[in-house]
DOPA-216701 format. One record per residue (C-alpha): residue number from 1; y, x, z. Coordinates in Angstrom, 3 decimals, decimal comma, always signed. Each point is the difference from the previous one (the first is absolute). Layout:
N
    k         Y         X         Z
  NUM         Y         X         Z
...
//
This chain:
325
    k         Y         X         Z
    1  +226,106    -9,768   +90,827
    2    +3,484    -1,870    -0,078
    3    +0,648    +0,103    +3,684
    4    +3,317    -1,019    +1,373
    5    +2,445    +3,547    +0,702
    6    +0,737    +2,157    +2,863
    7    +2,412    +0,629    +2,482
    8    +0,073    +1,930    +3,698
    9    +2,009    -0,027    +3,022
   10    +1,685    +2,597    +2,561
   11    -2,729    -0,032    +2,317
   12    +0,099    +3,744    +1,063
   13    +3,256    -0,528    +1,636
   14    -1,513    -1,403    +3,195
   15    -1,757    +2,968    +2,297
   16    -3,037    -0,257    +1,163
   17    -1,093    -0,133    +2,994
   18    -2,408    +3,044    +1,246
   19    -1,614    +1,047    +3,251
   20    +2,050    +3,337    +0,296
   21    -1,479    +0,758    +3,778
   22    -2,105    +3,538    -0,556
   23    -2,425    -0,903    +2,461
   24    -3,308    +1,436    -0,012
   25    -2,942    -2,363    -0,569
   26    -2,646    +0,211    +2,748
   27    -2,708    +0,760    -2,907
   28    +1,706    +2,928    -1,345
   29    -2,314    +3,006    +0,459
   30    +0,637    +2,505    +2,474
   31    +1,996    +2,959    -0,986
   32    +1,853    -1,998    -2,811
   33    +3,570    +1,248    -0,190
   34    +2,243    -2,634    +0,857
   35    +2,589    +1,493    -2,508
   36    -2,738    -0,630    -3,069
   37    -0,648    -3,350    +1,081
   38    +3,587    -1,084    +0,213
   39    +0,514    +1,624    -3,637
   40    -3,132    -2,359    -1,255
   41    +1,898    -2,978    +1,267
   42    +2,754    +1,312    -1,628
   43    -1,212    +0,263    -3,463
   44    -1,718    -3,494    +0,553
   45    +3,646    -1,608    +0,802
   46    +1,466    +1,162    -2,956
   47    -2,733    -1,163    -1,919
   48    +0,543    -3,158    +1,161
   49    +3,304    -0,208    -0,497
   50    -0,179    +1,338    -3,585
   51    -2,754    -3,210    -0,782
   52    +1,225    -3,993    -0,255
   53    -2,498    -2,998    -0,293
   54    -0,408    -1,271    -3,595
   55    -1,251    -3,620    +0,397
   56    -1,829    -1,970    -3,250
   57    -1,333    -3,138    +1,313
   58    -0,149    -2,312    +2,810
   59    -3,484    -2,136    +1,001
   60    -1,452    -1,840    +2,756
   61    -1,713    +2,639    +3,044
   62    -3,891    -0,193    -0,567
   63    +0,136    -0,427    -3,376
   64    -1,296    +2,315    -2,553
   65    +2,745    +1,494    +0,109
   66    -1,120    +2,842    +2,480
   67    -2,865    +0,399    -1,905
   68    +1,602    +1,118    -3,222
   69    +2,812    +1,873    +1,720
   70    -2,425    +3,266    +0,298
   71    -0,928    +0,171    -3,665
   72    +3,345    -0,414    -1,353
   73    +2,623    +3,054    -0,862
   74    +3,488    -0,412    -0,296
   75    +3,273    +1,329    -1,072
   76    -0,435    +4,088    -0,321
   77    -3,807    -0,733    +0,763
   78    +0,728    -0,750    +3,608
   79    -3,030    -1,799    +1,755
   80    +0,662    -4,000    +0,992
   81    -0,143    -1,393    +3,358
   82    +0,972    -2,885    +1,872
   83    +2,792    -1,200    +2,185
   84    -1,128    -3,170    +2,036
   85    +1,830    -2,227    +1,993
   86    -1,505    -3,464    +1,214
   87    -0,763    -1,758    -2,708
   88    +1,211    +1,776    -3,049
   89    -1,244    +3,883    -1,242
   90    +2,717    +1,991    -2,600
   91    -1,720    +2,450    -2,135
   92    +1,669    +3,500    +0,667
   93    +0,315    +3,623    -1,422
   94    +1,897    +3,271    +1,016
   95    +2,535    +0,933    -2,207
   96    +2,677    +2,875    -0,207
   97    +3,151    -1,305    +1,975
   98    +2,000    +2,195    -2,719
   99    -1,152    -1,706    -2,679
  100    +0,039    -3,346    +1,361
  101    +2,896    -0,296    +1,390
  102    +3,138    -1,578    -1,664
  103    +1,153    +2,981    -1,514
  104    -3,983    +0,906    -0,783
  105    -0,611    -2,852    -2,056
  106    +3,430    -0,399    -1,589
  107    -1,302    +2,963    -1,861
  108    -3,190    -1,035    -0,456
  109    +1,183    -3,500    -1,223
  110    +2,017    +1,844    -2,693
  111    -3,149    +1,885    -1,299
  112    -2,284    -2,500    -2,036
  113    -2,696    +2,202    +0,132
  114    -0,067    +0,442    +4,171
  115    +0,454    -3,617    -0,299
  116    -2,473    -0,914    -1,926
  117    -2,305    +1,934    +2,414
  118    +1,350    -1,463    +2,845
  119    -0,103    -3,828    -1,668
  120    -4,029    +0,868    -1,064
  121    -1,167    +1,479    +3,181
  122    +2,022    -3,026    +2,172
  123    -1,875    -2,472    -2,385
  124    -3,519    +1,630    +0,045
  125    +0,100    -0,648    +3,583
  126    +1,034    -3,319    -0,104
  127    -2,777    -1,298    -2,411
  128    -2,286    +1,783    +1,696
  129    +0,567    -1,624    +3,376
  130    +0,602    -2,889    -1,625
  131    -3,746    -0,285    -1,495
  132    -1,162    +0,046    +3,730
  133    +2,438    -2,447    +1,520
  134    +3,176    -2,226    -0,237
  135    +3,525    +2,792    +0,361
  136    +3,196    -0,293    -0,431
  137    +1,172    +2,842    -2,318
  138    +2,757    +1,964    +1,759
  139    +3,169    +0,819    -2,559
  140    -0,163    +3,799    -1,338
  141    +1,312    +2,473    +2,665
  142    -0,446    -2,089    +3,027
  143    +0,538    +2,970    +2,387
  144    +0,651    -0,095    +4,000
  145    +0,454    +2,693    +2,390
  146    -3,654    +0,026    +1,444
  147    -2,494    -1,864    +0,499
  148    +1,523    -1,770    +3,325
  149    +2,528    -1,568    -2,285
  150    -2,649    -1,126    -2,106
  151    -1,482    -1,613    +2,817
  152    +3,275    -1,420    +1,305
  153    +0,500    -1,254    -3,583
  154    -3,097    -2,156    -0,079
  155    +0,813    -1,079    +3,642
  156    +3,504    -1,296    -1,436
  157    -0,850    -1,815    -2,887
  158    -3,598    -0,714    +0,886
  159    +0,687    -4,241    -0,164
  160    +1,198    +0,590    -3,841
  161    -2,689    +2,229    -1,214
  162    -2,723    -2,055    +1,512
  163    +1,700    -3,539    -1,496
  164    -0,007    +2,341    -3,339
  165    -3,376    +1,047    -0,056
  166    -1,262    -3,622    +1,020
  167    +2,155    -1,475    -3,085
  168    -1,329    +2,767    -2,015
  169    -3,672    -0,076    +0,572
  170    -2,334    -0,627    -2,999
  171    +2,817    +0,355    -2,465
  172    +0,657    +3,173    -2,382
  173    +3,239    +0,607    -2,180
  174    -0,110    -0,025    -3,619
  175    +2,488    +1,399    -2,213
  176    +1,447    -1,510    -3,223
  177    +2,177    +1,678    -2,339
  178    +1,363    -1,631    -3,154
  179    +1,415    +2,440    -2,595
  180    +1,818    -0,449    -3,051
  181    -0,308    +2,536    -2,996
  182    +2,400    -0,063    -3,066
  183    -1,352    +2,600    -2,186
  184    -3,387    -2,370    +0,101
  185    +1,514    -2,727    -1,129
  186    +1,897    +1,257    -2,508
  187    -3,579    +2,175    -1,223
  188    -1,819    -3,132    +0,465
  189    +2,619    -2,084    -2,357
  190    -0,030    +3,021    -2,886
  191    -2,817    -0,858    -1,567
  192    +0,623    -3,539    -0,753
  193    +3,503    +1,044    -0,568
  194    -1,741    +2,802    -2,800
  195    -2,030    -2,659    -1,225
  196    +2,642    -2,600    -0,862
  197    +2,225    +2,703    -1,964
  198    -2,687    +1,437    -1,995
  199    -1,762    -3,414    -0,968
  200    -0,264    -0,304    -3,533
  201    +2,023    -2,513    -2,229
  202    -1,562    -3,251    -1,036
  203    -1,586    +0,163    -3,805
  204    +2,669    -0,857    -2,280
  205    +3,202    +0,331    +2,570
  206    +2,899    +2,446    -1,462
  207    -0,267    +3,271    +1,564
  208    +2,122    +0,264    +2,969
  209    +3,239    +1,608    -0,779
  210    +1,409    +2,890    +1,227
  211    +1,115    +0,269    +3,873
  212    +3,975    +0,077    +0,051
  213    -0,660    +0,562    +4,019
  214    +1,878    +3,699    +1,225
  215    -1,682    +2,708    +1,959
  216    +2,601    -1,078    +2,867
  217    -0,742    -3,914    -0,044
  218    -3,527    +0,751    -0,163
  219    +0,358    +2,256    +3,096
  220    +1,629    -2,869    +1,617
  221    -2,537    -2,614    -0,547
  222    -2,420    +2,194    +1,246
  223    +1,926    +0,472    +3,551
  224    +0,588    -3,524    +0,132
  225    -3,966    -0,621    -0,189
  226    -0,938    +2,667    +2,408
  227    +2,847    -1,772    +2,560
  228    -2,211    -3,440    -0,971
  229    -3,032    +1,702    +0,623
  230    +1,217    +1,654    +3,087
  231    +1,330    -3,544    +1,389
  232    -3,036    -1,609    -0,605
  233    -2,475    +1,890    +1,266
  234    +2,313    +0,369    +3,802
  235    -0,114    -3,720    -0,390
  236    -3,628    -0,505    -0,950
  237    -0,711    +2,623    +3,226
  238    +2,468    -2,664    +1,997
  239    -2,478    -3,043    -0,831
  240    -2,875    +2,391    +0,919
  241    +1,265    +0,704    +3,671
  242    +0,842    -3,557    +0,456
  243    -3,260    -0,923    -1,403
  244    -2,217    +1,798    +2,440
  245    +1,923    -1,125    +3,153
  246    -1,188    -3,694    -1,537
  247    -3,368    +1,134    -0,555
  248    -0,413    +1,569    +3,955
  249    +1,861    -2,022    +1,589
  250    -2,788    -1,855    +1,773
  251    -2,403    +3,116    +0,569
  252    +2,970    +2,384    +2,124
  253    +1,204    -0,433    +3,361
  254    +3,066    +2,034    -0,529
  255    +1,759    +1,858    -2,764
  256    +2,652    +2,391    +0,509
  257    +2,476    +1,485    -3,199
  258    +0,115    +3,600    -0,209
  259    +2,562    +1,779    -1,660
  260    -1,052    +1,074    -4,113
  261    -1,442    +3,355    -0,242
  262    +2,346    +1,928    -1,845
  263    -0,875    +4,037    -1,244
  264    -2,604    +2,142    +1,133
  265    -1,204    -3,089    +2,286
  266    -0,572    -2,399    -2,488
  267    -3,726    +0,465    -1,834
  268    -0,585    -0,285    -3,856
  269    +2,319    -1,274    -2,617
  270    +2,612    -2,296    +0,357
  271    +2,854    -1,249    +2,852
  272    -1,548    -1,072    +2,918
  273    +1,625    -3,319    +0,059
  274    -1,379    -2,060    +2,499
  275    -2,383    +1,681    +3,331
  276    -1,267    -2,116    +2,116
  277    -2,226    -0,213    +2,849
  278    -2,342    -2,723    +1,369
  279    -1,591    -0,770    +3,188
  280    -3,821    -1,350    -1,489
  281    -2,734    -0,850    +2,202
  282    -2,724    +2,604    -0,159
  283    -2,718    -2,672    -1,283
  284    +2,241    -1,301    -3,048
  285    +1,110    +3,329    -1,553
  286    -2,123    -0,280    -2,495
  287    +1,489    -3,684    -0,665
  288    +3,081    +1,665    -0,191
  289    -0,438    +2,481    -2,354
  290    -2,163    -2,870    -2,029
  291    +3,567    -1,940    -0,487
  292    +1,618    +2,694    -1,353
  293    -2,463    +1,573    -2,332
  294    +1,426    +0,458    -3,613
  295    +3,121    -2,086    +0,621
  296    +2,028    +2,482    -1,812
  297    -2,301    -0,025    -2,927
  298    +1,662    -0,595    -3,611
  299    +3,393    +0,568    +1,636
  300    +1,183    +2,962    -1,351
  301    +1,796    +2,462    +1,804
  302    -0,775    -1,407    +3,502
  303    -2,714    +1,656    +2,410
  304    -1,106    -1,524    +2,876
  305    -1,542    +2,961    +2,741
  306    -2,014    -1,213    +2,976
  307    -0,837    +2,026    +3,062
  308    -1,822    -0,020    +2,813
  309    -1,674    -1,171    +2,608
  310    +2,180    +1,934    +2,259
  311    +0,256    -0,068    +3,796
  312    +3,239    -2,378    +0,601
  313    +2,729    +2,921    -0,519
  314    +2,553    -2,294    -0,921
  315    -0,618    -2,983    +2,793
  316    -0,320    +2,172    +3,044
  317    +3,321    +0,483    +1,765
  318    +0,368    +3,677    +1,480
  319    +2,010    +0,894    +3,367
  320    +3,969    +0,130    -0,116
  321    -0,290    +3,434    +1,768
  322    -2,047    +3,193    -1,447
  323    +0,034    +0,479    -3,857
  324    +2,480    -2,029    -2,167
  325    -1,065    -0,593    -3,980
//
């Protein structure tokens, strides 16, 4: 998936704000205890309180948006629903204030496997809203209160999400990673290597005398050429990176540098050493892709990983309050 990471914010500090009046409702049935009706309320308050609003995406109101909202499932299987206000609609789940609090995902953030879960489910929803209609993917563990401050969110920064969206419309993100491999360049150079010290001697040359190299220089030399081979092929994977910036620069709106994947993040052999991120319109991806098909060929020890279409993760700007990365 190779989805930016996670953060969340203190967002269960703030109370909320509950009808505690134990009025009776005109249509409660006659001969209801009071007492049983005030304990119902009761149990639905702290239910409420124990829940927080898990936001994904942001679109435009009317959209197709609150269409897809009712066959999506989120985080813990929670059912989807929509927050409007004016123009713009978030895309919302329930989740357990415990767990999603700062505290909450500070644990969860230091388990890659409830990560992982999280980071899947988050994106599933995204791509799937995004196949309907133009969002702006929220960062993981976007969380407010309830869905009032949701709604008070999109009433805030309404003017920058619709300018986003606007900007954004019929473009995608495609990833680029550009990864340089050692061992494959030094497995790829062996058999020439092989070759050249096995070759035969010319008819009628003197036989080659004896080597007079020691165990310990030869054990140097070697070392020396894996640091050569090492050198090169970061270098070659340099040329590479710089290479397909030339080749897209034209087709991409916008490009933003991510940090290397480094560890369990990074896919497949290698060092992640450049990952990248364009802003393509929708009707040249295929263009795009085009310009950089086989452009690492016959360079070994360099891999060139493309990914995507993606809804715009990287170019959509999430709110300064909820969820932090």
């Amino acid at each position: 998936m190779n989805r930016p990471t996670p953060g969340a914010e203190e967002t269960a500090a703030s109370p909320l704000t509950l009808d505690q009046s134990a009025e009776q409702p005109a249509d409660q049935p006659a001969g209801h205890p009071p007492e049983q009706h005030s304990e119902q309320r009761s149990e639905q308050q702290e239910s409420d309180r124990s829940r927080i609003s898990y936001v994904y995406a942001i679109g435009r109101t009317g959209t197709a948006l609150d269409a897809s909202a009712p066959q999506l499932t989120g985080l813990r299987d929670g059912p989807l629903r929509t927050v409007a206000s004016g123009r713009l609609t978030a895309l919302v789940s329930s989740v357990p204030a415990d767990a999603f609090s700062a505290e909450g995902m500070k644990a969860q953030l230091e388990d890659l496997t409830a990560l992982e879960a999280i980071a899947r489910t988050h994106h599933a929803v995204v791509e799937a809203a995004y196949a309907g209609t133009m969002v702006l993917p929220m960062r993981l563990a976007t969380v407010y209160l309830d869905d009032a401050r949701v709604r008070s969110m999109l009433d805030e920064r309404g003017a920058e999400f619709d300018a986003l969206l606007s900007r954004l419309e019929g473009h995608a993100e495609v990833g680029v990673k550009v990864y340089a491999d050692a061992r494959a360049a030094a497995a790829a150079e062996a058999p020439a290597a092989a070759a050249g010290a096995s070759g035969s001697p010319a008819p009628g040359s003197p036989a080659p005398a004896a080597s007079t190299v020691s165990p310990g220089r030869a054990y140097l030399q070697q070392r020396r050429a894996q640091r050569r081979t090492h050198r090169d092929a970061y270098r070659a994977a340099g040329a590479v990176a710089a290479d397909v910036r030339v080749r897209v620069a034209d087709m991409a709106r916008d490009m933003v540098a991510h940090r290397p994947q480094q560890g369990e993040l990074a896919s497949g052999t290698g060092e992640n050493i450049a990952n990248e991120a364009y802003l393509v319109p929708t009707d040249r991806i295929g263009e795009f892709h085009r310009a950089l098909k086989g452009l690492a060929d016959g360079v070994p020890g360099v891999r060139v990983e493309i990914t995507g279409p993606w809804a715009p993760y990287s170019f959509a700007t999430p709110p300064a309050e909820g969820g932090n990365p």
